[in-house]
TORFIRO-88122 format. One record per atom (N, C-alpha, C, CB): residue in three letters; x, y, z. Coordinates in steps of 0.02 Angstrom, whole numbers, plus 50000, padded with zeros to 5 digits. Glycine has a CB too. Layout:
N
alaXYZ...
***
This chain:
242
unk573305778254383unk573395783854337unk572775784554292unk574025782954293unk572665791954287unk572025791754229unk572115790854160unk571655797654228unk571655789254124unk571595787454043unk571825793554016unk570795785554011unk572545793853978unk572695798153927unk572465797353874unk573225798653915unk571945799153875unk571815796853793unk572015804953745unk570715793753779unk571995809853791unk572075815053731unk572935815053701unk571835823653766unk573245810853726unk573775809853695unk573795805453656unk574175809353725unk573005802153613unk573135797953565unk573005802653504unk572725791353569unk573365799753454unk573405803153398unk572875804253370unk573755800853360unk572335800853350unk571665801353326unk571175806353384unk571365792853316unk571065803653426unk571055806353479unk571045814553473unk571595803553512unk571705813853485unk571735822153471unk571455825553417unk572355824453466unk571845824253364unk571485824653289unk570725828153311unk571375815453246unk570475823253331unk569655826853318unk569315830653364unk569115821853309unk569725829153435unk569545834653471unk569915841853467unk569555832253533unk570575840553429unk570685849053408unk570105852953356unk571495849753362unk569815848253334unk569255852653276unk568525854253297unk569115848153204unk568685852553375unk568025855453406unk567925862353418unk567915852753466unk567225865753395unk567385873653391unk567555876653465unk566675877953359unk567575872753511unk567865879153599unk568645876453553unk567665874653740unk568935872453544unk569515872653547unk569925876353469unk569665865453566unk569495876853427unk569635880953380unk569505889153384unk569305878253330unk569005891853437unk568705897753438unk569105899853514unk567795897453432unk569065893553552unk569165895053622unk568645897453662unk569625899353628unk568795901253721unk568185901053764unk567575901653727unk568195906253814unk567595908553667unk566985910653629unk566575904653595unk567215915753574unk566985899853570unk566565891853554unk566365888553589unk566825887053528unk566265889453653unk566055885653712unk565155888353736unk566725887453779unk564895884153722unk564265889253714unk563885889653793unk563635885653647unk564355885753847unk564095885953890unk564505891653935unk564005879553908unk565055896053892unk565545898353934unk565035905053962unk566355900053891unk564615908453946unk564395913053956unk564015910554049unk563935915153885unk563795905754038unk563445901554124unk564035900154145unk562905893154127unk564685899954124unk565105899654195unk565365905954216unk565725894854193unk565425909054168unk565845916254169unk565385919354220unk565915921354087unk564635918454225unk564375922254272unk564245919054344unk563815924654245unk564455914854354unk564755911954416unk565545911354453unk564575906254407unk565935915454403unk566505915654426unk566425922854477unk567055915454364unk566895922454515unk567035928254568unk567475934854531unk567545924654638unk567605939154531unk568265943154509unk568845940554504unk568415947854546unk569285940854473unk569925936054466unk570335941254478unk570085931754394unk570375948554473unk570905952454496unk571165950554543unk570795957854507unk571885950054551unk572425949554617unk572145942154657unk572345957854681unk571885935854599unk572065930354637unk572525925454598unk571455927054662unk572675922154660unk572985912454625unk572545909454612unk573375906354672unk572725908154550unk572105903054503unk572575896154497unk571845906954402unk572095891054499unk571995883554484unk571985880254444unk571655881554495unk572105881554371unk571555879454319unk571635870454324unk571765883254228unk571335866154344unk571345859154340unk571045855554273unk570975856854398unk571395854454233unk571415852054157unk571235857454117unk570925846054140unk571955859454112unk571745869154064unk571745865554018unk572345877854053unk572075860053968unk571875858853891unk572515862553878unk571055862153853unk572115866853811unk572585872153769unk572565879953815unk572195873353676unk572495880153866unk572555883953905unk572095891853900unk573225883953904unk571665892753872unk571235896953835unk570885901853896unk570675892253787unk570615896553964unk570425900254041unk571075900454052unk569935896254107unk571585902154079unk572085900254084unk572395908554074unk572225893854036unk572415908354020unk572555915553984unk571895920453991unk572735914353896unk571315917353998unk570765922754017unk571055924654070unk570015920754028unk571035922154122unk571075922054187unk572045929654205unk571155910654210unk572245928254159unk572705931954169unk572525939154134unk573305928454146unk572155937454100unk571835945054057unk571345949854110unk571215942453977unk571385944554145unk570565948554191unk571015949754262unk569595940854211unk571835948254273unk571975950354340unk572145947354371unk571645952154371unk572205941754361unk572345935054392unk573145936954395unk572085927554343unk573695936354454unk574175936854472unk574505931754431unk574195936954534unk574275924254450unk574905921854439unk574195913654426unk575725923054519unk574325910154385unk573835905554357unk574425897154350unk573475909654267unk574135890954379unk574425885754382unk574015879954329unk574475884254458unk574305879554254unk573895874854240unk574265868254236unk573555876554183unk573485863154242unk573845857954253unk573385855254189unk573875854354333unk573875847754153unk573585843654108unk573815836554129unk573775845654035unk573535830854096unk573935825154103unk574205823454044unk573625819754128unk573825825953967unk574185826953922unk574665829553916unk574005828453894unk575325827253880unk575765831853862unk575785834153782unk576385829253886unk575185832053743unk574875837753692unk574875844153717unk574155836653673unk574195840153772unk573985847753792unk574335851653832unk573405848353822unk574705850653847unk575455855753878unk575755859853829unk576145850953904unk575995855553794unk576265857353741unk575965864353698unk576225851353705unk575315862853690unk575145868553639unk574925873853681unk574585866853582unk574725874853752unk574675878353793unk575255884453795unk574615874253842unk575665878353819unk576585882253810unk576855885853771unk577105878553801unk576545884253699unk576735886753628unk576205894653630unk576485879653553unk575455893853632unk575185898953649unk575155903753682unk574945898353654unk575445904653734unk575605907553779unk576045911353774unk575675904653816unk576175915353795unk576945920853833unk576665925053893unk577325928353768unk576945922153940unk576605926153992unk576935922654073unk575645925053979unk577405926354103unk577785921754136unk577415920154215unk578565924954139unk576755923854198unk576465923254254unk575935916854255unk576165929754268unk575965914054182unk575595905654173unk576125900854196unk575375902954082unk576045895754236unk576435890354229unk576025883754191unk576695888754300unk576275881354167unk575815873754138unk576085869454155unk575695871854066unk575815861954171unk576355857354221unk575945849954212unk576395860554322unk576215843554162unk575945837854156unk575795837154223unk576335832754124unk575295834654237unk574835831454311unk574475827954313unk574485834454346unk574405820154335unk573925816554341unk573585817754404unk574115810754331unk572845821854394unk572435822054451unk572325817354508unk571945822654429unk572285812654453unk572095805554515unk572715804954569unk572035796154470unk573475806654577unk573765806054612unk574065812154629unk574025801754599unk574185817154600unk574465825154606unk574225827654669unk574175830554545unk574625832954701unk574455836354773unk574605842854753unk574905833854844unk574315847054778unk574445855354786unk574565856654831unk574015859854776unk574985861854860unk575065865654895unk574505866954936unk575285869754866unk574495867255035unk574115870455058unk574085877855056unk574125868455103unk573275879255054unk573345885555070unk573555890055014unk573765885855122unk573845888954949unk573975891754905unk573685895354840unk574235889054901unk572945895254839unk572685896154784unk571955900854815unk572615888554744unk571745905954788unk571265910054790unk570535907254725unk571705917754775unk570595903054687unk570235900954646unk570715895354615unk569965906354605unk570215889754621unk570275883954588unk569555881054515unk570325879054658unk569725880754464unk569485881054400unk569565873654362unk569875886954363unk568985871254333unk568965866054282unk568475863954254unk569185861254297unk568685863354178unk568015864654157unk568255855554098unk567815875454110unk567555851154103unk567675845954074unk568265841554091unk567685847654018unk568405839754163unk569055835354164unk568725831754228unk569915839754173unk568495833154277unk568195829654317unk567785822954319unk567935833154333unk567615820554276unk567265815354259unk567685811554224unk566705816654228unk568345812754218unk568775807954199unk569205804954253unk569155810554149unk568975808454322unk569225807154396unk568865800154421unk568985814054449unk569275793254440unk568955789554471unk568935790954554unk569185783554449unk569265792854585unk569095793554659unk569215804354672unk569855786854716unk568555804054663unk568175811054652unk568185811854736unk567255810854605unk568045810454761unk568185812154860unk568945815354850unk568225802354931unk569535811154848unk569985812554860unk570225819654817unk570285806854857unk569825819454765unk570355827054728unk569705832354759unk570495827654600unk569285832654776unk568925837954803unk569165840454883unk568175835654800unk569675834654902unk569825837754962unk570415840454955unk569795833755017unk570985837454907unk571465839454925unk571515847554873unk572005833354920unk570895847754836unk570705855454821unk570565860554867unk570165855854785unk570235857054928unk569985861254987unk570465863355013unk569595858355036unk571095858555028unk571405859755083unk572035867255040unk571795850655120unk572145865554956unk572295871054919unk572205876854935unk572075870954873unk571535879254937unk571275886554933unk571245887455000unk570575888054895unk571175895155001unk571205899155061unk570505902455096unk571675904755042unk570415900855155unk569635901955171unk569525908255125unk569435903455262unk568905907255104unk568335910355059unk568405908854989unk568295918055063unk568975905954968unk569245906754889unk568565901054853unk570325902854875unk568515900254807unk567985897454762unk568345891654710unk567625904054716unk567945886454702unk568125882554689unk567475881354620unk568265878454752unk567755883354549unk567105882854494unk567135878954445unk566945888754458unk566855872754448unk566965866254377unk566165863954334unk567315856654425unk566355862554272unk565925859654250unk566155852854233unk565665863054205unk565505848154233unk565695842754213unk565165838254153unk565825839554277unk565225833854125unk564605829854089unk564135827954136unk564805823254052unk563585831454138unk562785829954189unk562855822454176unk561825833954154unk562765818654225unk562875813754254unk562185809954207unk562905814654341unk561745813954182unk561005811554144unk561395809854069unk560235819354138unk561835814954059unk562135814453979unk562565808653985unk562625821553949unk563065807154051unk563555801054038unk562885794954043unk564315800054110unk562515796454053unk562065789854077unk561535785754020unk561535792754139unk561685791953963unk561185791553893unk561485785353886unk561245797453820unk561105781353848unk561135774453815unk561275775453724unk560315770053835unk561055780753715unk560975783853651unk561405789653624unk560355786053650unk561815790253584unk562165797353580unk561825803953555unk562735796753536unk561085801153533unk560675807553517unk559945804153518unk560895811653436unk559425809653512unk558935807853525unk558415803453476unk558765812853544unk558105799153523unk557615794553469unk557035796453459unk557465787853487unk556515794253436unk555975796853427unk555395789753455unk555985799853345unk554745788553493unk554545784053507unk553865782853458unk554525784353573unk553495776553478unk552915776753438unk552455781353417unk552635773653456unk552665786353461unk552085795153443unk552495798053407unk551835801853514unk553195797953391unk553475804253365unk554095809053412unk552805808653355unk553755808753474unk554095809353543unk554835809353528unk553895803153596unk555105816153545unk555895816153573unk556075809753635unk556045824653614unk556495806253629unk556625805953690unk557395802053709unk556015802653717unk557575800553768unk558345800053778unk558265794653832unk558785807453803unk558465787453798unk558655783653864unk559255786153898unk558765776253851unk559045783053936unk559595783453998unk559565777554029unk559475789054054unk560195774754051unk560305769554059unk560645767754120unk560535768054012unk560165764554183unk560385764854243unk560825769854279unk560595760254248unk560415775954308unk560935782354308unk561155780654394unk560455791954288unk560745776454424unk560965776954483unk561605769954505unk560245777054527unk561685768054458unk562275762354478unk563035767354431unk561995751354431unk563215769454494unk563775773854489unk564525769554476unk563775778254561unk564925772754436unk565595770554418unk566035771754350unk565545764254423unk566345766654312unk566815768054242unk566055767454207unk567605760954212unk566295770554145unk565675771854104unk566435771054025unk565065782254130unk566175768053978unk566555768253922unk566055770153869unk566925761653908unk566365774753826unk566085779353749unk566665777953711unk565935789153753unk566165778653674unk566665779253586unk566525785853579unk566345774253501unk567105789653563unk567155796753548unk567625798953540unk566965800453580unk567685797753456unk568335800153421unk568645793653410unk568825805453463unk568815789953467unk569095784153471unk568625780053516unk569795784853494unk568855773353525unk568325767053550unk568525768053623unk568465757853517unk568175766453671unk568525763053743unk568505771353799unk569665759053721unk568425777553772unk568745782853822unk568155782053885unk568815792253782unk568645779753953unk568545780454003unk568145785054030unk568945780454019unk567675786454072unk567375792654112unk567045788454194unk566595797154053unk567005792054238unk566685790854291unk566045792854301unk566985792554332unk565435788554291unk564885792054302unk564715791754392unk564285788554251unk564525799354421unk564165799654492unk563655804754460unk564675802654569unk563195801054532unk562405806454519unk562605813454538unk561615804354578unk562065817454534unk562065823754542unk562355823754621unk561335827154525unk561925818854669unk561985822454739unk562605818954771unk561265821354790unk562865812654731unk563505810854751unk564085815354733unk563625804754726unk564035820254682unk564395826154669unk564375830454724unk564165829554612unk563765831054722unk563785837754780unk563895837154844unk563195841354787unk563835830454873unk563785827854947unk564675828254955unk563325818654958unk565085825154887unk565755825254904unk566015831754907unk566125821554862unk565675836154877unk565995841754904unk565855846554988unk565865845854847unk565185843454997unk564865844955060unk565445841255106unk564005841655068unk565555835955099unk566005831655148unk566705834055162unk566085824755120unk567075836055095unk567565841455110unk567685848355139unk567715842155071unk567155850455150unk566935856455165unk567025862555132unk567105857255212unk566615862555088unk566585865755040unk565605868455044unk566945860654974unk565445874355019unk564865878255021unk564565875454965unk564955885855019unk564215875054954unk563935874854872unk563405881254888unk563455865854839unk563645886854822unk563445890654800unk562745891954715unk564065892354806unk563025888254698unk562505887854620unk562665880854590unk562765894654548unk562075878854572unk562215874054529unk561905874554471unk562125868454552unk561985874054416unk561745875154320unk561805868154277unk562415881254271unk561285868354270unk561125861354244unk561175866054140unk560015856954290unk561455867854124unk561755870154067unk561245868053998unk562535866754067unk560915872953969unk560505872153913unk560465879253854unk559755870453947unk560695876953811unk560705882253751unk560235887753760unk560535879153683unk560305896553763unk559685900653738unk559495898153652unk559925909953743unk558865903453635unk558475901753576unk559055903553539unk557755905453559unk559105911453552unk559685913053528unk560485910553496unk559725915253564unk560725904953537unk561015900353499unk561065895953475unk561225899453503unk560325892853494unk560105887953431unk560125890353361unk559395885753439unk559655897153368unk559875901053299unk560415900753255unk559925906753310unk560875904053302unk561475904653280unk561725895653246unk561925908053350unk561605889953319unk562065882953288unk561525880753299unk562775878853320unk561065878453245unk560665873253264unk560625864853286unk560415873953227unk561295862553285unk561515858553313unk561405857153394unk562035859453294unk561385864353418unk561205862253491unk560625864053517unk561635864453538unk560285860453468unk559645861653470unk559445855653531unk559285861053391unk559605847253505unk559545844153536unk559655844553639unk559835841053494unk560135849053634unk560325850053722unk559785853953742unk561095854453746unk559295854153716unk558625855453767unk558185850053785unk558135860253738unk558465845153748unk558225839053790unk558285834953819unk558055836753783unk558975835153845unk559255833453904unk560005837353938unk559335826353893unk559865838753992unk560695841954009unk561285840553977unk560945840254073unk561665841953951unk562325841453943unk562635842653992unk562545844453901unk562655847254016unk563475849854090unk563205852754139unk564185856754071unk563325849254193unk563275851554250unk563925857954269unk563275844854294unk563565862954286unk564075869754312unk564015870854374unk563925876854283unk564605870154414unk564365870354500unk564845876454539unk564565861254547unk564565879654556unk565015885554609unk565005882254669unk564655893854623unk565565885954721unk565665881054774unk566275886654815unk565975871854741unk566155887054883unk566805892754912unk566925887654981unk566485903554938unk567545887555004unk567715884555032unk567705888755115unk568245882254996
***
């Protein structure tokens, strides 16, 4: 089973006061690079795989989306999904990825944004996503760039010149990776870029775009806080059609 941690109380606490989850999609500063890799959502079955507070979820039904399946392993995040919502065409449904099955054949778009890297056997949920969707349907996730789980540092140092710079810390010995964030100990799976992409090659799956995700000037302006994510990836954004 995977690490619930968003059902710890602290935990939660501080990741509800993160601005995507206070603003929703519009606080997500990378939502604008996925939104333009999504396909049309009119008149499909959507996927959402770790909707959270369900925010794509309800996009996805605003834009046409028939009928939308979210899944959490939290039952926070069920919970406030459920509460937000009215719309009998959302379902929301506790699910632990690591062991959960879908339906063949049932889904026209499958969606997740930040939950994948909390997956330890990443082969197995990319296939039994494949075998989900219906030839051509699209399959669109972001995850923590495999360079950001790999930092040694949670922000940047400066070297004997002055120099920005970001260890990274053995990126090619793949596996559990533990952070303190929010709370001590939260679990993640670090894989490289091409062990991402190869598992989805192996399932048979297209890869269409991949976005290695970096702030415009423009919203540095706006948050200068993410200023720093120009110097090293934060999220990998990957399109993919089956």
């Amino acid at each position: 089973m995977a690490q619930n941690i968003y059902d710890n109380p602290d935990f939660f606490f501080g990741y509800s006061q993160l601005p995507r989850q206070v603003k929703g999609l519009h606080g997500a500063p990378e939502w604008p690079a996925i939104r333009a890799l999504l396909p049309s959502i009119a008149g499909k079955r959507v996927v959402d795989l770790g909707c959270g507070f369900g925010w794509a979820s309800r996009w996805m039904r605003e834009r046409g989306a028939i009928s939308v399946l979210g899944l959490d392993l939290s039952e926070n995040m069920i919970s406030r999904a459920k509460a937000d919502t009215s719309d009998a065409a959302i379902t929301y449904r506790i699910a632990d990825l690591e062991t959960f099955s879908l339906p063949e054949a049932a889904f026209d778009l499958a969606y997740s944004v930040l939950t994948l890297h909390y997956i330890r056997d990443f082969d197995r949920l990319v296939s039994m996503v494949h075998r989900s969707l219906v030839p051509g349907a699209e399959f669109v996730f972001t995850i923590e760039h495999p360079i950001f789980m790999a930092a040694t540092h949670p922000h940047w140092m400066e070297d004997e010149d002055g120099r920005k710079t970001w260890p990274v810390n053995r990126y090619a010995i793949e596996g559990e990776r533990q952070t303190d964030w929010f709370v001590k100990g939260v679990v993640k799976y670090h894989r490289t870029i091409g062990t991402t992409l190869n598992a989805l090659i192996r399932a048979g799956f297209t890869i269409k775009a991949v976005e290695e995700f970096a702030p415009s000037l423009e919203q540095i302006r706006e948050n200068p806080d993410l200023e720093e994510e120009i110097e090293r990836p934060m999220m990998l954004i990957v399109s993919s059609s089956r």
